[in-house]
C-alpha positions as a printed Julia matrix, in Angstrom:
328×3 Matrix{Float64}:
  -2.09  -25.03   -2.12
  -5.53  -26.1    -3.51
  -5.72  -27.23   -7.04
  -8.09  -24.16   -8.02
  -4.72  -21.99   -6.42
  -2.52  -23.84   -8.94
  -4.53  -23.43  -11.6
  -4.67  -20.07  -11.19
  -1.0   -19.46  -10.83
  -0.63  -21.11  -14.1
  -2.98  -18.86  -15.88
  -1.73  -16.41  -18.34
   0.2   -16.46  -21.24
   1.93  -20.2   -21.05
   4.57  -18.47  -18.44
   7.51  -20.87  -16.85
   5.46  -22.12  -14.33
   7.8   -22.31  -10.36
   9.18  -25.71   -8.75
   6.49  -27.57   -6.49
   7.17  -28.39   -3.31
   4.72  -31.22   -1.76
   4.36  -31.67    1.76
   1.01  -31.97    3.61
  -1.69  -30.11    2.41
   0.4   -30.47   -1.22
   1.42  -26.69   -1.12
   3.48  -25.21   -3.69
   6.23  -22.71   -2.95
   8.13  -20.14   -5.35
  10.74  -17.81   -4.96
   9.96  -13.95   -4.6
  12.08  -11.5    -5.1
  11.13   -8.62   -2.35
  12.67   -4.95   -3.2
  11.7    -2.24   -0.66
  11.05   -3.1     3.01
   9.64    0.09    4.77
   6.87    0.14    6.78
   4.56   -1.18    4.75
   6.77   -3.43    2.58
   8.48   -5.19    5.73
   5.01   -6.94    6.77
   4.23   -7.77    2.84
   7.11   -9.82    2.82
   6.75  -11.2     6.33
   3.6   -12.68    5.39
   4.9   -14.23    1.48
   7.65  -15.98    4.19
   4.96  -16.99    6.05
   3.28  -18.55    3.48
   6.26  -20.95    2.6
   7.76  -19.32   -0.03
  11.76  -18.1    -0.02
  11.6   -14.32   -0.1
  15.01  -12.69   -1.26
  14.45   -9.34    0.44
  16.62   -5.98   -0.35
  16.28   -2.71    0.89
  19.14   -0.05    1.4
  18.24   -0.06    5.08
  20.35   -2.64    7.27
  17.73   -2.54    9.81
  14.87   -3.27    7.44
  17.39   -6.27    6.11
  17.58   -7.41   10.1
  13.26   -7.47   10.41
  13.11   -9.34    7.16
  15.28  -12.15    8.5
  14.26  -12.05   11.57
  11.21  -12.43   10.04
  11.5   -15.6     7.45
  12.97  -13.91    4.64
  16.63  -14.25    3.07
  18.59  -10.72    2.99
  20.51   -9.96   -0.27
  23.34   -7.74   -0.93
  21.38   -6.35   -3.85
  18.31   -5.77   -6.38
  20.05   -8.14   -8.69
  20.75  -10.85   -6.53
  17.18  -10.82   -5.2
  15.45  -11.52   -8.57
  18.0   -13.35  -10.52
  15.81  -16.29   -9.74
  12.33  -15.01   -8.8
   9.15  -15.91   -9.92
   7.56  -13.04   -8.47
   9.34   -9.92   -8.1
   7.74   -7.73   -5.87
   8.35   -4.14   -5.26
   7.17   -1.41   -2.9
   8.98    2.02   -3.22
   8.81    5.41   -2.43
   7.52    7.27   -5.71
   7.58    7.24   -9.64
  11.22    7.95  -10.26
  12.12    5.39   -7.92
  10.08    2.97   -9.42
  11.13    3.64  -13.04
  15.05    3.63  -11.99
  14.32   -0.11  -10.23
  12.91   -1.51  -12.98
  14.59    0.08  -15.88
  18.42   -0.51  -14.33
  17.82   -3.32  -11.83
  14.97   -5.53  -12.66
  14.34   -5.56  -16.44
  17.41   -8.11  -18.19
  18.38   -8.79  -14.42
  15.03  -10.83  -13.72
  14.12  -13.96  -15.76
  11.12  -13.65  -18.43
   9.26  -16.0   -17.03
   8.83  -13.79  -13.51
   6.01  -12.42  -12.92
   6.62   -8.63  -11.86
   4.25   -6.7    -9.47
   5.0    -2.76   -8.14
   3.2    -1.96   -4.95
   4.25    1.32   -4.69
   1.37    4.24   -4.98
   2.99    6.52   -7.55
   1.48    8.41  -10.43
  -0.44    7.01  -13.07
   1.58    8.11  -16.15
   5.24    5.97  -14.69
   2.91    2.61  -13.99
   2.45    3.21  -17.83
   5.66    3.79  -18.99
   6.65    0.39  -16.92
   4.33   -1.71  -17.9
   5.66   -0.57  -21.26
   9.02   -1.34  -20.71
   8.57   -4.93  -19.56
   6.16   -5.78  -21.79
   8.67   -4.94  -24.91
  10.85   -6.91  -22.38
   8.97   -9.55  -22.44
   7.86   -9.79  -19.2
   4.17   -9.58  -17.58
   3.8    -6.82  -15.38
   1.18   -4.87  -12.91
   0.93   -2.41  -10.9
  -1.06   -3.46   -7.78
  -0.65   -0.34   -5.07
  -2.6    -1.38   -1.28
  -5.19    0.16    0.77
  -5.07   -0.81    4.54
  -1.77    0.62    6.38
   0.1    -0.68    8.2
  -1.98   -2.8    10.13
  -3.19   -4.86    7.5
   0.14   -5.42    5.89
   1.44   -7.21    9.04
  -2.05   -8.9     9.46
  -1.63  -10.08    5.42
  -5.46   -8.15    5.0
  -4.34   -5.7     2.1
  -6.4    -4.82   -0.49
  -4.77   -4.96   -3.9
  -6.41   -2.39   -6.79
  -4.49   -4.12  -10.23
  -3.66   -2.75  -13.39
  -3.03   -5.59  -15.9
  -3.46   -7.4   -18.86
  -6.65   -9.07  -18.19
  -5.32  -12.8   -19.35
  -2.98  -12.17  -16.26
  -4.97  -11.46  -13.64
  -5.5   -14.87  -12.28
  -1.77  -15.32  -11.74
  -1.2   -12.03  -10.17
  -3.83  -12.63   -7.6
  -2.53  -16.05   -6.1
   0.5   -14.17   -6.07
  -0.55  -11.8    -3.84
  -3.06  -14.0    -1.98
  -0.37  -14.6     1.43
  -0.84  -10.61    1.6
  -4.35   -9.91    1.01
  -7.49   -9.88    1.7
  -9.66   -8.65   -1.23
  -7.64   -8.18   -5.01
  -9.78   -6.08   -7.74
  -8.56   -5.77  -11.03
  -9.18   -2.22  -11.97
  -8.66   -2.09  -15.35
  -5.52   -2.39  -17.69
  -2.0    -0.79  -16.69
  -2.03    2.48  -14.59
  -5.64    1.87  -13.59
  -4.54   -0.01  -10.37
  -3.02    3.77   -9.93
  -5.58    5.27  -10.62
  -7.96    3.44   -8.02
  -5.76    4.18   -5.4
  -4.96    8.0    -5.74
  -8.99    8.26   -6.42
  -9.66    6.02   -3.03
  -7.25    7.54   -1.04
  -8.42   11.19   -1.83
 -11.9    10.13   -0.43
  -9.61    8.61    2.51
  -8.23   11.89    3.08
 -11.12   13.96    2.69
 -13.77   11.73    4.92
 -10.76   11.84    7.73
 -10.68   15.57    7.85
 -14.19   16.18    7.69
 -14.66   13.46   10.88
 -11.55   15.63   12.66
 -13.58   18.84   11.92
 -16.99   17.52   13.32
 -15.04   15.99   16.3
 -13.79   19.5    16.84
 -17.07   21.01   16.39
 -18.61   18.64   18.81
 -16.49   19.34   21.34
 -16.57   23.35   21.12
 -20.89   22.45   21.0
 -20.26   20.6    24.89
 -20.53   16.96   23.34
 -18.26   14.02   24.91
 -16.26   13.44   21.05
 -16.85    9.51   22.88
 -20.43    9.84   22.85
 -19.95   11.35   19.26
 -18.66    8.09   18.21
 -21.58    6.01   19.33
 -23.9     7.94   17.81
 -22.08    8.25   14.15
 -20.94    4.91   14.0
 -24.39    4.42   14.2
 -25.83    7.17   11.85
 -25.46    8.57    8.64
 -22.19   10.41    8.99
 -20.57    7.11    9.45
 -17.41    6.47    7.33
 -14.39    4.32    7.64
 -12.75    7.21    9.34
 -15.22    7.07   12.04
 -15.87    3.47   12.7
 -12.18    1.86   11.71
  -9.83    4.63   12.63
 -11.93    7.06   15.28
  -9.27   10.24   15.76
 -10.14   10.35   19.73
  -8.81    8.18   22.02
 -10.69    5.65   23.29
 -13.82    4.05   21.08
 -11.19    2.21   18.41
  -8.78    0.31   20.07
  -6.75   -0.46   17.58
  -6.33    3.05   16.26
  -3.79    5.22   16.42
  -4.89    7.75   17.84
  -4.44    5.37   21.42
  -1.15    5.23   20.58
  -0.32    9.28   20.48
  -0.7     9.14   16.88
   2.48    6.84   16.21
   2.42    3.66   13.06
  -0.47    3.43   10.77
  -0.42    6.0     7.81
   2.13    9.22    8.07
   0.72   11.91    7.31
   3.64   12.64    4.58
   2.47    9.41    2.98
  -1.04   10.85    2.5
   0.03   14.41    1.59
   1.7    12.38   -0.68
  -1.19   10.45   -2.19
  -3.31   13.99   -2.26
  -0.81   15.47   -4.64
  -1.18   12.6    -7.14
  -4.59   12.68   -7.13
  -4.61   16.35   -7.8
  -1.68   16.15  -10.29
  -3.84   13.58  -11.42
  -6.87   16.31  -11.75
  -5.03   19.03  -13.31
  -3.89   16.79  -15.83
  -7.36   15.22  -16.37
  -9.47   18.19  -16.22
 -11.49   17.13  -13.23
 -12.83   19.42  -10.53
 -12.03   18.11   -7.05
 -12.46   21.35   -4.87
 -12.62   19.11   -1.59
  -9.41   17.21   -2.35
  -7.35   20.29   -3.28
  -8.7    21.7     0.36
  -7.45   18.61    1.65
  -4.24   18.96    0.66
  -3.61   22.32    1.23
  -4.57   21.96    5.18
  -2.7    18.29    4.92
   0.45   20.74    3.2
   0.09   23.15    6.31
   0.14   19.56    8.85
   3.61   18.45    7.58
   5.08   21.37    7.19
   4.44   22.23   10.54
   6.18   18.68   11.3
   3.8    16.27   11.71
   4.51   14.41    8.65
   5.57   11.42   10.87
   2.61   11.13   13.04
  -0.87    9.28   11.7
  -3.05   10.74    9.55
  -5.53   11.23   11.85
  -3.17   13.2    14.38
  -4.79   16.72   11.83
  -7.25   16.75   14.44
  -4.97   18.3    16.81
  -3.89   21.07   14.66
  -7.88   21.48   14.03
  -8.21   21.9    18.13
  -5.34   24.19   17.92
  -3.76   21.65   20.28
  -0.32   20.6    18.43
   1.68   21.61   21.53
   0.43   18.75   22.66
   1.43   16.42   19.96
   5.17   15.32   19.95
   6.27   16.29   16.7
   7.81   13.29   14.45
C-alpha cells in the first residue's frame, strides 16, 4: 500500500490504527469482518481477500460460507466471531430491520471501538440514522456506504460507494473500501449515502423502463430493436440503460439480457429500491409521478414471478411475451 493509502487509513479521529504487514510493494493488511454474503456481498468480500487482507466471512447460508472460502476468505460460525477482531466490519443485508438487529445485538459491544464499521446494504434512510446513532453513543465510527453497479461490478471490485459519514472519517472509509471500488462519493453526513442510492436507483428504474417501452415501440413501428441500439447509443435518448445494459439480445455482450435474463439485478431487488424511494417521497413531500409508475408496473413484474430474473427482463411483459421467459 502507498504511503498516501496509509495515510489515509489513519485519518479520522486518532482510531487504533491495524497491524502492518510488509512484503514487497510494503502493503498493509487488516482484518475485516464480512457479515452477509449474497449475491452481491459474496464478490465484495472476494475482492477485500484479494487484496491481502483476512476476511472473517458469515452468512446463514452454508453455500455462501463454501464461495467465500473457496474464494480467500475465512468462514465463521458466527457474527460475533467474525468481528471480535476486525478493523473493518463490513455488512451487506437484506433491509432496515435486518440491519438494525445486526448491529444492535451482534456488532455493537461484540466489535472492538477502534473498528471501523461500514453497512452496504440499501435500506431506508431513517434506520442508517438510527445506526449511526447507536454506534456513535457506542463509540464507534460508522457509515453507511450502499453500491451502485450489480453484480458485475462487485465481482470485478468496480462498485461505486455513495457514503454517509462524519466528514473527519471519510478518508478512512474510502481506503477501506478501495479493494471493492471504483469511484467512492461522500454524500453527505449519515443516511445521505441512503439517500443517494434510493434517489439514483429510481432514475435506474425509470430510464430502464422507458428504454423497454421504446424497444417495444420500435419493434411494433417495423424497426430491427438492434438497429435501435446503434442509433440511441448514439443519440439523445442514450442512457445507461441503453448503452451498459441494452434489454435485447445481442448489442451488449455482457448484459443480461444474453443470458435469458439470469444474474445482474433481480427485479425484487429493484422493486425493492422503488419502494424506498417512494416511502422516501411520501415521507418527504416530493412529487415523483414517474417513479411511483415505475413501481407499480415493477409491483405487477414480480408478482407475476419474475422477481428473480434481471431487471431488464420487464421488457418481456411490455411485448406481452412472458411465456417466453422462464419464470425465477
Amino acid at each position: 500500500m502507498s504511503e498516501f493509502r496509509r495515510r489515509r487509513w489513519r485519518a479520522g479521529r486518532g482510531r487504533a490504527i491495524p497491524p502492518e504487514n510488509h512484503s514487497g510493494d510494503d502493503a498493509m493488511t487488516h482484518t475485516i469482518a464480512f457479515i452477509g454474503l449474497g449475491n452481491m456481498g459474496g464478490g465484495m468480500a472476494a475482492n477485500q481477500a484479494k487484496a491481502g487482507h483476512t476476511v472473517l466471512a458469515f452468512d446463514l447460508s452454508q453455500a455462501a460460507l463454501d464461495r467465500a472460502a473457496a474464494a480467500g476468505c475465512t468462514p465463521v460460525g458466527s457474527v460475533a466471531e467474525a468481528v471480535k477482531a476486525a478493523d473493518v466490519v463490513i455488512t451487506m443485508l437484506p433491509a432496515g430491520p435486518h440491519v438494525l438487529k445486526v448491529y444492535s445485538e451482534q456488532i455493537i459491544g461484540a466489535a472492538p471501538t477502534s473498528a471501523l464499521l461500514l453497512d452496504c446494504s440499501t435500506i431506508d434512510v431513517d434506520t442508517a440514522r438510527k445506526v449511526a446513532g447507536l454506534a456513535k453513543d457506542a463509540g464507534y465510527a460508522f457509515a453507511d456506504a450502499p453500491v451502485s453497479g450489480g453484480t458485475m461490478a462487485a465481482d470485478a471490485g468496480t462498485l461505486a460507494f455513495m457514503v454517509g459519514c462524519d466528514e473527519p472519517e471519510f478518508a478512512r472509509i474510502e481506503a477501506a473500501l478501495e479493494p471493492m471500488s471504483r469511484a467512492t462519493f461522500r454524500a453527505g453526513d449519515h443516511g445521505a449515502g441512503q439517500a443517494a442510492k434510493i434517489c439514483n436507483n429510481m432514475i435506474l428504474g425509470i430510464t430502464m423502463l422507458g428504454t423497454c417501452e421504446a424497444i417495444g415501440l420500435a419493434e411494433k413501428l417495423g424497426l430491427d430493436p438492434v438497429k435501435m441500439f446503434d442509433i440511441v447509443a448514439k443519440s439523445s435518448g442514450q442512457s445507461w440503460s441503453t448503452t451498459t445494459y441494452y434489454p435485447w439480445p445481442g448489442p451488449v455482450p455482457t448484459a443480461p439480457s444474453n443470458r435469458n435474463y439470469e444474474g445482474g439485478f433481480a427485479a425484487a431487488m429493484m422493486l425493492k429500491d422503488l419502494k424506498l424511494a417512494q416511502d422516501a417521497a411520501a415521507k418527504s413531500g416530493a412529487s415523483t409521478p414517474l417513479g411511483a409508475q415505475t413501481e407499480a408496473l415493477f409491483q405487477m413484474f414480480n408478482g407475476l414471478g419474475y422477481g428473480g430474473r434481471d431487471f431488464s427482463a420487464i421488457l418481456q411483459m411490455l411485448r406481452g411475451k412472458l411465456d417466453e421467459l422462464p419464470k425465477g
